[in-house]
C-alpha positions as CSV (number, residue, x, y, z in Angstrom):
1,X,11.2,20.4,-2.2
2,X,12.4,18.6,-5.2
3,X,10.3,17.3,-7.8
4,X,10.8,13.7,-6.4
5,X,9.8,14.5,-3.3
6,X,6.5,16.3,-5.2
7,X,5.8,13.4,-7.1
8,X,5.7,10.7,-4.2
9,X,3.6,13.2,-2.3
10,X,1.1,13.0,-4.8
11,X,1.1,9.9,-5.2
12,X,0.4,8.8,-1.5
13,X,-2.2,11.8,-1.8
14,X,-4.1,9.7,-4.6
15,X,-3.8,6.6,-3.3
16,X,-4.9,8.0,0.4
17,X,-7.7,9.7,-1.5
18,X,-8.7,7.0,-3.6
19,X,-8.5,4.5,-0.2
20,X,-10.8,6.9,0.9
21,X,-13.4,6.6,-1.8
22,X,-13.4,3.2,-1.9
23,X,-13.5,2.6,1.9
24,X,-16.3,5.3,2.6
25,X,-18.4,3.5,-0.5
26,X,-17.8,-0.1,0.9
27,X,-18.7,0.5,4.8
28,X,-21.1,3.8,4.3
29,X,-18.6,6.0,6.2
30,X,-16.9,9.6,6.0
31,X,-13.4,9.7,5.0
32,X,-11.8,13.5,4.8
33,X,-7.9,13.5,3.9
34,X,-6.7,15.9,6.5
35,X,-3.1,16.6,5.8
36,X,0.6,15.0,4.8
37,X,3.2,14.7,7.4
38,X,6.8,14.8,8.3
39,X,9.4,11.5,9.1
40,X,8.6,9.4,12.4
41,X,4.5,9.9,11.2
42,X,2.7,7.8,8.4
43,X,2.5,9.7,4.9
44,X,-0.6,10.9,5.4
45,X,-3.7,11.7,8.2
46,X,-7.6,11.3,7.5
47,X,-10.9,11.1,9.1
48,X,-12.4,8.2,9.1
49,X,-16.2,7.9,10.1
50,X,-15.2,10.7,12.1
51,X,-11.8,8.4,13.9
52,X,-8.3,10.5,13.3
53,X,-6.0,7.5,11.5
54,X,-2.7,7.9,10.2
55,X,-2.3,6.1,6.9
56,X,0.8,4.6,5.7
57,X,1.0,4.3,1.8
58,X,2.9,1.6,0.0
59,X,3.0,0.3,-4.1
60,X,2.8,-2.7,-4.9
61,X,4.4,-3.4,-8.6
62,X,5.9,-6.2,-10.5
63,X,9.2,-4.7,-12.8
64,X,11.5,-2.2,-12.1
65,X,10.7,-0.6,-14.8
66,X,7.4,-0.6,-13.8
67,X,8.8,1.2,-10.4
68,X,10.5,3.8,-12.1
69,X,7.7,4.6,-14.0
70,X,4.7,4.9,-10.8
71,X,7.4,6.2,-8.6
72,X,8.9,9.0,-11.3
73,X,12.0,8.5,-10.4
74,X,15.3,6.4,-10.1
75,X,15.3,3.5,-7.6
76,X,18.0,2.7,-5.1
77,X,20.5,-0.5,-5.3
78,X,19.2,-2.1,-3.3
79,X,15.5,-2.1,-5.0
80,X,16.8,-2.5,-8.4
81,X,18.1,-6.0,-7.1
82,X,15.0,-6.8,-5.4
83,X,12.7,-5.9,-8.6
84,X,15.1,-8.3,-10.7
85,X,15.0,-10.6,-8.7
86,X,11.2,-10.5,-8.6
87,X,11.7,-10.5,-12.6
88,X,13.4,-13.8,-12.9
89,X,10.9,-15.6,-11.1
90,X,8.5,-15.6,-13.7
91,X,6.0,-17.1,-12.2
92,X,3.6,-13.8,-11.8
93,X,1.8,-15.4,-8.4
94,X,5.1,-16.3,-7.2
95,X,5.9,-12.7,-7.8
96,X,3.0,-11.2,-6.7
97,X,3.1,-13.1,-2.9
98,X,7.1,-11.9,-2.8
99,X,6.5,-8.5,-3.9
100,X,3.6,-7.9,-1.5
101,X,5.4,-9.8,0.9
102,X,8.3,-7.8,1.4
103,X,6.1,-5.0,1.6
104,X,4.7,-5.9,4.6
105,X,7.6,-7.3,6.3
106,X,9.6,-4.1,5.4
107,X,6.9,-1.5,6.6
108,X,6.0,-4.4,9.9
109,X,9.3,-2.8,11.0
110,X,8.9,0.2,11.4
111,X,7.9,2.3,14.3
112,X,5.5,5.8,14.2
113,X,4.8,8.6,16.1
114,X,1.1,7.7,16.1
115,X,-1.2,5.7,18.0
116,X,-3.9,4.7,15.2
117,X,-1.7,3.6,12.2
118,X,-3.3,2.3,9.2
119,X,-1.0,0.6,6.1
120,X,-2.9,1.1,2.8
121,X,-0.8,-0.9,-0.1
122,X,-1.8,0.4,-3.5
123,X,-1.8,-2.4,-6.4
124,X,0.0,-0.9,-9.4
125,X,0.7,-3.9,-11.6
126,X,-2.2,-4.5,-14.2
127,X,-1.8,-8.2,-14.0
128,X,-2.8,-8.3,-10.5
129,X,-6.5,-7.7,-9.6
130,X,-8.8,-8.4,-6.6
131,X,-9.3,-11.8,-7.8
132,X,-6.3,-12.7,-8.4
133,X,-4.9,-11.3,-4.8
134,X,-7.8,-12.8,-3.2
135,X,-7.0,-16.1,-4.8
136,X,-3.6,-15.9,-3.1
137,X,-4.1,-14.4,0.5
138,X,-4.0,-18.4,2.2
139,X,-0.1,-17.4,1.0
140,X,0.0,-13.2,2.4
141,X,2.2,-13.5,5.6
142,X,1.3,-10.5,7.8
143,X,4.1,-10.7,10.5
144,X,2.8,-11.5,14.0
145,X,4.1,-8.1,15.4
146,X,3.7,-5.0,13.2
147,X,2.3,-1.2,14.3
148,X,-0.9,-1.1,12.2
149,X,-4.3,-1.7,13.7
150,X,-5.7,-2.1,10.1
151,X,-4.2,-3.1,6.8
152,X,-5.7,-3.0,3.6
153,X,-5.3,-3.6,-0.2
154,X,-6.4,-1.4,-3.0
155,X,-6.8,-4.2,-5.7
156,X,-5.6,-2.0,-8.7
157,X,-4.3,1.1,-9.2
158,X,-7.9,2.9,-10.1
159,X,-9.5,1.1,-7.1
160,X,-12.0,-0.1,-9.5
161,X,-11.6,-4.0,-7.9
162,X,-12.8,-2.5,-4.4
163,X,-10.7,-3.5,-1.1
164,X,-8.8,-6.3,0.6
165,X,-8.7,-6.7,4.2
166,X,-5.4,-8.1,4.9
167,X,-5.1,-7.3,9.0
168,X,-7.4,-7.8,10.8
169,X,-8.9,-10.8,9.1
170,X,-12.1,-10.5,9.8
171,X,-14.4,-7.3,7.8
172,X,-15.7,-4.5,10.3
């Protein structure tokens, strides 16, 4: 394993882990991270109140550099164009709704080897917060058909702004 491959692993284990904390604090529930796992599985499997759910990790950031720097390593082409042109938008809402955007359209595609499939996007840009997300969710576009029974929104990096409930709508 390379140190890449190291690095990403830890950081889906801290952002599963801090998910964990945040979501066992807000609905008085047990969360256990159980393991990591292989391609054709989400990054990661947990307990939740007692529930086996495979948790899909994704960033959310605002600057390739900023990539580079959560991420630890180089980014692809194709990402570099994505992040630049995320850049010269300027407007940081407008960036924000594109950035998480794409997220969810890019992971809405994909299929896993799992029945119980959570996506857990971790905000890493410190000009974005809970509030500020929150204040923009009438323009979040969850696609109609996607694998994940839940999907969630850690509002900063240190989960400090609590949780957004992105799919379904309504809180459990």
């Amino acid at each position: 394993m390379n140190h890449n491959e190291i690095d990403k692993l830890g950081l889906e284990r801290q952002a599963a882990e801090l998910f964990g904390q945040c979501f066992a604090e807000e609905f008085q529930v047990q969360f256990a991270f159980i393991s990591h796992n292989v391609p054709r599985k989400p990054d990661v499997t947990c307990y939740v109140d007692n529930q086996l759910v495979d948790i899909e990790i994704a960033h959310l950031y605002g600057s390739q550099a900023e990539a580079q720097r959560i991420l630890g390593k180089s980014l692809s082409k194709e990402t570099r164009e994505e992040l630049c042109a995320l850049e010269r938008d300027g407007d940081t809402d407008l960036r924000l709704i594109k950035a998480l955007n794409r997220i969810l359209s890019n992971k809405s595609a994909k299929r896993y080897d799992s029945k119980n499939v959570w996506l857990v996007i971790r905000n890493a840009n410190p000009n974005w917060d809970k509030a500020s997300i929150l204040g923009l969710c009438d323009r979040i576009h969850v696609p109609a058909s996607h694998p994940f029974t839940q999907i969630w929104l850690l509002g900063d990096f240190f989960g400090a702004s609590g949780l957004i409930r992105l799919y379904p709508k309504k809180q459990p």
